[in-house]
C-alpha positions in Angstrom: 71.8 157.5 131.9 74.9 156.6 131.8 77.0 158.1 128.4 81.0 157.1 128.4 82.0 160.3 126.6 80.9 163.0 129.0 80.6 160.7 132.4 84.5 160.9 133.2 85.0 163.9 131.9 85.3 166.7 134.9 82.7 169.4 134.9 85.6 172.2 134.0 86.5 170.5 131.1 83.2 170.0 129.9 82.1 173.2 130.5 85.4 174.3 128.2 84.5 171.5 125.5 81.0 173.2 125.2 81.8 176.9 124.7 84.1 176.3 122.0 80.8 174.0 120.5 78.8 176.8 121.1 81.2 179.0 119.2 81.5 176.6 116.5 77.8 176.4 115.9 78.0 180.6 115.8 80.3 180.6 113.4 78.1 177.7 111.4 74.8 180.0 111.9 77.0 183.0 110.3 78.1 181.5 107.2 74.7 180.4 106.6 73.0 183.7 107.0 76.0 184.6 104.6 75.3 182.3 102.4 71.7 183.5 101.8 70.0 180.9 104.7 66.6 182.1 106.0 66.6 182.5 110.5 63.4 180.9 110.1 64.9 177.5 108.2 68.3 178.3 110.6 65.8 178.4 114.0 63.7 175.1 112.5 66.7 173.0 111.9 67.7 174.2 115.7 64.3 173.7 117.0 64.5 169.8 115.1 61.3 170.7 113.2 61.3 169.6 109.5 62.6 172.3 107.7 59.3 171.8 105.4 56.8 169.3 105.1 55.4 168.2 101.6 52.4 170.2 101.3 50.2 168.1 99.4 46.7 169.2 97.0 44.5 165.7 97.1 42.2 164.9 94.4 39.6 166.5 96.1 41.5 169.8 96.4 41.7 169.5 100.0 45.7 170.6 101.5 47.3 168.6 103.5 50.7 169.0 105.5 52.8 165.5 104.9 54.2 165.9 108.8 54.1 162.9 111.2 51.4 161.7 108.8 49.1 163.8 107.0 47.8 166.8 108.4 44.6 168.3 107.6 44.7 172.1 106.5 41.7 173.6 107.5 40.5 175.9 105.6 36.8 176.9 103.3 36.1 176.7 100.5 37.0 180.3 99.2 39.9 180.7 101.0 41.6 177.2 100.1 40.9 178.6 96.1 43.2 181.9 97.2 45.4 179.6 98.3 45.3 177.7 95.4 45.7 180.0 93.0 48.7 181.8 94.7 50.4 178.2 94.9 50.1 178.4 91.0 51.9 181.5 90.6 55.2 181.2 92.6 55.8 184.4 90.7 53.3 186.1 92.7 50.3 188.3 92.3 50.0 192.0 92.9 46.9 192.4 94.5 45.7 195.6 92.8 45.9 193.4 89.6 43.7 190.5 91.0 40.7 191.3 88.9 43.2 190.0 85.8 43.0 186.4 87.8 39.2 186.3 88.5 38.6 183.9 85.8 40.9 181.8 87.2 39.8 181.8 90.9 36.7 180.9 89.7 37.7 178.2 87.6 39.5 176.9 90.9 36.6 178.0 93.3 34.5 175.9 90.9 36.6 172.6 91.6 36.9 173.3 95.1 33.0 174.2 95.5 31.6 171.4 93.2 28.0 172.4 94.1 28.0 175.1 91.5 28.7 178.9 91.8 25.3 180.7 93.9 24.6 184.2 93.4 26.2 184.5 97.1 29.5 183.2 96.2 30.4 185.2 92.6 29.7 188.3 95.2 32.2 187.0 97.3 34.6 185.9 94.5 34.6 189.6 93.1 35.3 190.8 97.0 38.3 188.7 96.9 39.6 190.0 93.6 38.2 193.7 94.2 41.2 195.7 94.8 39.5 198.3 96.6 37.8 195.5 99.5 39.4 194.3 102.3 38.6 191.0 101.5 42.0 189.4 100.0 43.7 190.9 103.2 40.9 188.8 105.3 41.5 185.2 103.0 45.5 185.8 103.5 45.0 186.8 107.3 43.0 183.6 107.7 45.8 181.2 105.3 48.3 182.4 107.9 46.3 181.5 110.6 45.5 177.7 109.6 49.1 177.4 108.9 50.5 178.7 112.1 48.6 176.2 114.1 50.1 172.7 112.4 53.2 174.3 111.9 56.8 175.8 114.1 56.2 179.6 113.8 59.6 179.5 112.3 58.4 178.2 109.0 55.0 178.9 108.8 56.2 182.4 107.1 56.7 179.5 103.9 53.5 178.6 103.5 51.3 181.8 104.2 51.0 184.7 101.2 53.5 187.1 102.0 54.8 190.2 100.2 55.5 194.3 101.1 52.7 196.4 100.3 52.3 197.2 96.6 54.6 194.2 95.4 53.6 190.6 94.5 52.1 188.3 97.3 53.5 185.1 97.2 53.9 182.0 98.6 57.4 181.5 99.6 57.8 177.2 100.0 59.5 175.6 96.8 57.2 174.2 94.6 59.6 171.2 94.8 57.6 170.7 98.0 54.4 171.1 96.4 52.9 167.6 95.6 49.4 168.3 93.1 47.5 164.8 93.1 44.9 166.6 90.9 44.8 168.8 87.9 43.7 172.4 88.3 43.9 173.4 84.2 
């Protein structure tokens, strides 16, 4: 394809037009890092990805990714209720103080499981908020997972529960990204 600002130009001079681009863009990527910019959102913008789709809570409680349409996140039941109740605390949960938030989960499990609550399900429910099971670990493992298949690995780290050991878990994307179409209360 023809382009009338590189076509003329002799390969020397090009090459020499697109080191000191390169260096320009280096110095670009450092004062963002300086300035507190993630890689990941740094790597995204480079990669063209959206830096970070709307995520989206239907009516029905389902997630959905608002990225070249809507995409589906996959996820059951019990796990999209983790999810949901970590999106309601940007703060974060510690997870050794999850039992405090069972109440809530099951409020939320409750909305996302209309059926009702079996006996099967509350012993699940107080897995996930047992500080001593394994279980949270598993529902976190498996968020990160549903996320890192619609999305650039570069910002999936924004939508999985993420923390160091012993300090909150959160969910890193801004909740100006978070659009509820239903009421969780």
């Amino acid at each position: 394809m023809y382009n009338p600002f590189t076509n003329n130009i002799p390969p020397e001079v090009k090459q020499f037009h697109c080191t000191i681009l390169l260096e320009d863009v280096k110095e670009k990527v450092r004062k963002l890092k300086a300035y507190g910019v993630d890689e990941t959102v740094i790597e995204a913008v480079i990669h063209d990805d959206e830096l970070l789709p709307q995520l989206i809570v239907t009516p029905d409680y389902e997630l959905m990714l608002n990225k070249r349409g809507h995409q589906k996140v996959k996820m059951e039941p019990l796990v999209r209720a983790v999810y949901l109740l970590f999106l309601r605390h940007p703060e974060g949960i510690v997870l050794k103080h999850l039992p405090d938030y069972r109440q809530e989960l099951t409020r939320i499990y409750q909305k996302v499981r209309p059926g009702g609550l079996t006996a099967k399900a509350q012993r699940s429910l107080d897995q996930v908020t047992d500080p001593t099971c394994n279980s949270i670990n598993e529902k976190c493992a498996r968020i990160k997972r549903a996320f890192a298949e619609l999305t650039h690995r570069s910002i999936a780290p924004y939508y999985s529960i993420s923390g160091k050991r012993g300090e909150a878990k959160r969910i890193l994307l801004p909740r100006t990204d978070v659009v509820w179409q239903c009421r969780l209360g």
